[in-house]
N, C-alpha and C positions, 0 to 999 in steps of 0.2 A: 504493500500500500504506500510507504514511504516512497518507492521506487517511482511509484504510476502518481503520487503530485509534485514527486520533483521534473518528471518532463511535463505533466500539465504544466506547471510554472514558470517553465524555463520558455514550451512555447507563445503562453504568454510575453515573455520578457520580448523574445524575439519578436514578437508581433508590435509590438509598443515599439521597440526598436527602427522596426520597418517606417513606423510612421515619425520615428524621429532623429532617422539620420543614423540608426547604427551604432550609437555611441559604446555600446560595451564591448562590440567587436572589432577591431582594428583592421582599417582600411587597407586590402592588399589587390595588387594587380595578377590573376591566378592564370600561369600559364598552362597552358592545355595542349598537349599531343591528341591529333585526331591523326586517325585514318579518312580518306573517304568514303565514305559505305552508307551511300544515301537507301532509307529516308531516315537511321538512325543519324548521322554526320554528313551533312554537305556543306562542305567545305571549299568548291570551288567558287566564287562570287564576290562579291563587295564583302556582303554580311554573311557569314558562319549560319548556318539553322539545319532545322532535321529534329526530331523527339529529343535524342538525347542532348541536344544543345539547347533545345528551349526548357527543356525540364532543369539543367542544369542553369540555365541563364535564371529562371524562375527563383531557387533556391539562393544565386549570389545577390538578385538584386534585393532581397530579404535580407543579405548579410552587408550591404554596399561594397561588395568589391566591384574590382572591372575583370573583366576575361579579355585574354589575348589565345590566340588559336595559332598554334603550328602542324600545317600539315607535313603526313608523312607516312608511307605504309605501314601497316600495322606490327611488322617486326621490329621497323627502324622506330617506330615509339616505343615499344620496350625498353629499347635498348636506350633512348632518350629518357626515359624515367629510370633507368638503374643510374646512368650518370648526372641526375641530378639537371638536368637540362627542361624538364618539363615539371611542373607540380600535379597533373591528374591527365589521366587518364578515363574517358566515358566509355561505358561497357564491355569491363574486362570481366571474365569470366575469374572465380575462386578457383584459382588451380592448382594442383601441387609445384613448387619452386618458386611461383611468383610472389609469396611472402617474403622473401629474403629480398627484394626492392621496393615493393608497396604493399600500402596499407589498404585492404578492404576495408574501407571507409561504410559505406551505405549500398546496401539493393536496392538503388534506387531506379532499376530499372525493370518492364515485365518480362515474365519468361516467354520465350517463341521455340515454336518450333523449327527442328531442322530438317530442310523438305531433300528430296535427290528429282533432282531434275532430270530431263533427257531429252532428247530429239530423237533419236532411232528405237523401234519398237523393242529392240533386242536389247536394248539397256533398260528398260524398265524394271525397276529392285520392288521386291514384293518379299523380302525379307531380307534379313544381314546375311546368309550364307551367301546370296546374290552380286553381292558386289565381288567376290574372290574373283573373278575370272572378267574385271572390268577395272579399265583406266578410271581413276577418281580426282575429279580436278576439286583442289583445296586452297583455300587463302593462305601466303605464309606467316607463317608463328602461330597461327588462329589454334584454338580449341573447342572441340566441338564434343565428343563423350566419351567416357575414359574407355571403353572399349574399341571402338572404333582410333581412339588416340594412339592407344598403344598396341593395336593390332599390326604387329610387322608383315604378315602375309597379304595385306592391302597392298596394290601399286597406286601411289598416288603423285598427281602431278601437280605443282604449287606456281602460284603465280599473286603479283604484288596488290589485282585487285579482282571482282567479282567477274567486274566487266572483259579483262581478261582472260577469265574462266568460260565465259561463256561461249567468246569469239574463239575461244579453245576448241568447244563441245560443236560450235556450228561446222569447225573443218574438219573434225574429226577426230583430234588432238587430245581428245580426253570421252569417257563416254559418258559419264555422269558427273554432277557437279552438285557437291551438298555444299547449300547453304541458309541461314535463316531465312526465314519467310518471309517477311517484308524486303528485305535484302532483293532476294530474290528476284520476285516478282515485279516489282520497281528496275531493278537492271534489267528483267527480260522485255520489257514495256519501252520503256528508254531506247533498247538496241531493236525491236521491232520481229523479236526473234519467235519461231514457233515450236515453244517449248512446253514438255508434258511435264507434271507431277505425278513422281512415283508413290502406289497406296501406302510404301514404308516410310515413316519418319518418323523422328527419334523427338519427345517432348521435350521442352526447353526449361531451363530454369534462370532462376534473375538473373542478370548482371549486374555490376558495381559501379560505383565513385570508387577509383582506386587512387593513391597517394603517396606522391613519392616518400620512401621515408626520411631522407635527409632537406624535405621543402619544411616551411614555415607553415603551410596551412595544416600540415599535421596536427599544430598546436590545436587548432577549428575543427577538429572532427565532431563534437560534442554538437557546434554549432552548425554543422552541415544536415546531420541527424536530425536535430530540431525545426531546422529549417525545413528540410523534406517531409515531415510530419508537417509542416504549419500547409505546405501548398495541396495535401493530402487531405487533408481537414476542413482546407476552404475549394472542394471539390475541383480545382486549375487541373491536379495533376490528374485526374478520369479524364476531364476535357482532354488533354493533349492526346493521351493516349487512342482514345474511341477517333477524335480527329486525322490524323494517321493510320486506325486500322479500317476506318472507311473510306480511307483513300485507297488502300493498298493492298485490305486481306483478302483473299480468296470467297 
């Protein structure tokens, strides 16, 4: 009980705060490694946007920071948050080894699923035994489920975004391509590609705010938490989400 009115309180605080300038959390400029991987991260443009950037803009402008966005593919941010070059990361998956350079901060984002696409009839997967004997195009560094991860009798063929996973699968170059759902569908719509959904896919779970641990917002985890409960609270964050999956779900 103690537990459950010190975060009522605290998101109180934060809400009073919101309306006045932030004063008990200290004003920081929060750099961001993004990948491109519209409609979670689009990244190419004037302005940064996509789910996980307005969910995440939603929760700073509650904290009054500013966000700066550096794109890069998703292995080269990795490797940008273990060197201390970026402070967060949007929608990394809890996976083994990735503690020892960030901090899962928040699930602040929902689960999706992972579809397996195709173009040729002969690639359509209708169970996991199905992929043994098929080229599997994959994002690099990505994680998708600890079996399929650490399945070494997969051939899988890796490339630095969806979009070239796809133009992979159209020449021929791969014969299936798992990826999230939104993801997905969004790049095959984009590229104009005529692309099936196989009946097997693997259900999703959150992903995170993740933090570098040698950045200063580390100190802010408490207050990123509360913040994500306050935009929770005051229904923003179903809006975004529902907004997004009737643009883009199946």
């Amino acid at each position: 009980m103690r537990v459950l009115i010190a975060v009522i309180f605290s998101v109180m605080a934060l809400s009073a705060d919101a309306q006045q300038g932030t004063e008990t959390v200290r004003a920081l400029t929060v750099t961001v490694g993004a990948n491109h991987a519209p409609p979670y991260r689009i990244i190419e443009g004037a302005r940064p946007t996509g789910l996980y950037v307005e969910i995440f803009q939603e929760i700073t402008d509650r904290l009054g920071w500013k966000t700066h966005y550096r794109e890069a593919p998703f292995r080269r941010v990795l490797k940008m948050i273990s060197l201390g070059e970026v402070d967060v990361m949007l929608g990394a998956l809890d996976t083994s080894g990735r503690d020892e350079q960030m901090v899962f901060v928040a699930p602040a984002f929902p689960p999706e699923r992972k579809l397996f696409l195709y173009i040729d009839d002969s690639s359509r997967i209708e169970r996991y035994a199905d992929l043994y004997d098929k080229t599997i195009g994959v994002l690099e560094g990505s994680s998708y489920f600890t079996r399929f991860d650490n399945d070494e009798r997969l051939h899988k063929e890796a490339a630095p975004r969806y979009e070239n996973l796809m133009l992979m699968m159209e020449k021929g170059r791969v014969d299936v391509v798992v990826v999230p759902e939104l993801v997905g569908l969004y790049t095959v719509r984009e590229l104009g590609l005529s692309v099936k959904v196989s009946p097997f896919f693997v259900p999703g779970e959150r992903s995170w705010i993740a933090v570098a641990r040698n950045s200063p917002v580390l100190e802010y985890s408490d207050d990123i938490r509360a913040a994500l409960k306050l935009i929770e609270a005051e229904g923003i964050y179903e809006d975004l989400v529902l907004k997004y999956m009737d643009q883009y779900a199946l």
